[in-house]
LUMFI-476202 format. One line per field, with one value per residue (C-alpha): z, y, x. Coordinates in steps of 0.02 Angstrom, whole numbers. Layout:
<recs>
z: (Z  ...)
y: (Y  ...)
x: (X  ...)
</recs>
This chain:
<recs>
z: (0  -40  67  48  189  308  458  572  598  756  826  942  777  702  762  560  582  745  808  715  870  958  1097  1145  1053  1222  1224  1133  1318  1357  1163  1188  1367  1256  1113  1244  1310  1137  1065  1252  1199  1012  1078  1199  1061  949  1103  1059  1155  1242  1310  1431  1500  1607  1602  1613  1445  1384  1431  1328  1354  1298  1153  1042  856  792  638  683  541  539  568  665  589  683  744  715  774  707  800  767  955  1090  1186  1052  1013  1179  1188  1016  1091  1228  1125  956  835  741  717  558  542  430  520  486  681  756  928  881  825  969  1095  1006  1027  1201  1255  1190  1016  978  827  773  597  573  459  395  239  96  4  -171  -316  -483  -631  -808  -726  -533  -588  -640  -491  -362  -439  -433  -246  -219  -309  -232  -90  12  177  196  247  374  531  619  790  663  574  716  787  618  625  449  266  234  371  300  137  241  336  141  65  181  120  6  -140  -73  98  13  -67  78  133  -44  -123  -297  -480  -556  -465  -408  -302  -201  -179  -129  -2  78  82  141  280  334  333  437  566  604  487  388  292  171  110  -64  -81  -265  -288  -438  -593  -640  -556  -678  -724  -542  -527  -684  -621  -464  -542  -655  -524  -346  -355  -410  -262  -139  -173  -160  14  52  -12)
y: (0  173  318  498  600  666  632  715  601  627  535  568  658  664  751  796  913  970  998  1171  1244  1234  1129  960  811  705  487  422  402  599  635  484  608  758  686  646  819  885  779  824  1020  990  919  1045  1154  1076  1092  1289  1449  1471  1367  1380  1255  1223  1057  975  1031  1148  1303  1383  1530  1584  1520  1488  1412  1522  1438  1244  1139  1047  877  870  748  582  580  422  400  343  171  57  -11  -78  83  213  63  53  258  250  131  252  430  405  382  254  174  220  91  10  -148  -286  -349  -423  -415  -198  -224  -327  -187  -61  -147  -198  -31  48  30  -100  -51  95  108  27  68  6  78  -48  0  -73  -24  -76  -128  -211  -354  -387  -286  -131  -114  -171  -29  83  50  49  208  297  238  151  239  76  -8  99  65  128  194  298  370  464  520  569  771  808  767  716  627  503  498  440  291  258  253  89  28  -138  -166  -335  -260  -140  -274  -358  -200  -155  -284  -269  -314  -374  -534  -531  -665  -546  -418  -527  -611  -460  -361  -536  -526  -365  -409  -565  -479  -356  -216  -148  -32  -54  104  50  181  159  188  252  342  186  270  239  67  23  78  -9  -168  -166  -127  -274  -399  -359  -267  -431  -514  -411  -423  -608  -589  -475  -583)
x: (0  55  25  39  85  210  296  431  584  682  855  1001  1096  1268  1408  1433  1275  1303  1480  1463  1391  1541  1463  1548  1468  1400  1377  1238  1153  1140  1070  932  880  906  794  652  643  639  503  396  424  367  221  167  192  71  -37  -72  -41  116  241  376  487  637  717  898  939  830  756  598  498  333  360  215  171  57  -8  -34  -86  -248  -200  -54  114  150  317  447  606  766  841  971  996  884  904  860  699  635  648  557  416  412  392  361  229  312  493  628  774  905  927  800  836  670  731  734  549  504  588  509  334  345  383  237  245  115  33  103  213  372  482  654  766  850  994  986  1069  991  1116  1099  1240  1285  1472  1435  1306  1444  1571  1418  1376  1557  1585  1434  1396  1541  1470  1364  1509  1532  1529  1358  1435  1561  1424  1371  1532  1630  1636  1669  1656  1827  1850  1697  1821  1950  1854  1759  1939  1960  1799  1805  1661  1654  1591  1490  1395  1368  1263  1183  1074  1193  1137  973  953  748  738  910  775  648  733  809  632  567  690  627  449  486  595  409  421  275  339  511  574  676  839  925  1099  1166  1104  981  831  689  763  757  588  541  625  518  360  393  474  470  286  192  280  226  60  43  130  -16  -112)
</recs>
């Protein structure tokens, strides 16, 4: 099912965005309490009228939204780890993730998030052969390989060039479902849908955009709606 809309994504951020401030980058721990407080003073915002507040990190006062929309956006948060999941559970409207880890889906669940949207990002990238999509993943997108606790601490943009330049296309491809192969694409989707997830969000790699979409119209879609089925 496709669904048009929007919602506001929220996580404990990346030191690439936000060491500019000048303020020192704290453990993933003290950003999860951070995040908490900040999603509690978005919501009293959407509330209406004025809002002050005086917590551990933040201080607001009368502050006010003066133009609230309608209907107001669910909220979803960002988790990779069983901390940031159970936080998620505990806050959010919904779950974003790259891992297809049922034990983050079950956290996430049991702490409050029964029910509500879960969602979890592929990377894919879409080739005429398996080759030229490996030295396209490679090429473009060897921050898959990555380590996840570096993506978060890694200040600036060439210091994600350095850790990519160490990056193999072998271990990019074990991140990025490579080449034209639809029963690759199946399983990994099927993978995600097994460990809880209920939404797959599909990212392409590369310049094959339409050809990937084509691809999946013509391979994957078909599939999906048997498992529906």
């Amino acid at each position: 099912m496709v669904r048009a809309g929007f919602f506001l994504g929220v996580g404990t951020g990346e030191n690439l965005n936000e060491h500019i401030i000048g303020h020192r980058w704290p453990p993933h721990s003290v950003r999860l309490e951070m995040l908490k407080e900040a999603v509690s003073i978005i919501r009293k915002l959407w509330k209406g009228g004025y809002c002050t507040h005086e917590g551990e990190y933040f201080i607001v006062e009368n502050a006010r939204l003066y133009t609230l929309p309608q209907t107001l956006p669910p909220i979803y948060m960002a988790a990779s780890g069983m901390e940031a999941a159970r936080a998620a559970g505990e806050i959010a409207d919904g779950l974003i993730s790259t891992v297809a880890n049922k034990k983050l889906v079950e956290t996430f669940e049991d702490a409050g998030g029964q029910g509500k949207p879960k969602y979890v990002q592929i990377h894919v990238c879409y080739a005429p052969d398996e080759k030229a999509a490996r030295e396209t993943a490679h090429r473009q997108w060897p921050v898959a390989a990555i380590p996840g606790s570096l993506h978060s601490a890694l200040a600036t943009p060439s210091e994600f060039i350095d850790a990519a330049s160490m990056v193999t296309e072998e271990q990019v491809a074990e991140k990025v479902v490579c080449g034209p192969d639809p029963e690759r694409h199946k399983a990994t989707i099927r993978e995600c849908i097994e460990a809880g997830y209920d939404h797959v969000y599909i990212h392409q790699v590369g310049p094959e955009q339409e050809q990937c979409i084509e691809f999946y119209q013509r391979e994957i879609f078909p599939y999906l709606q048997k498992l529906a089925a």
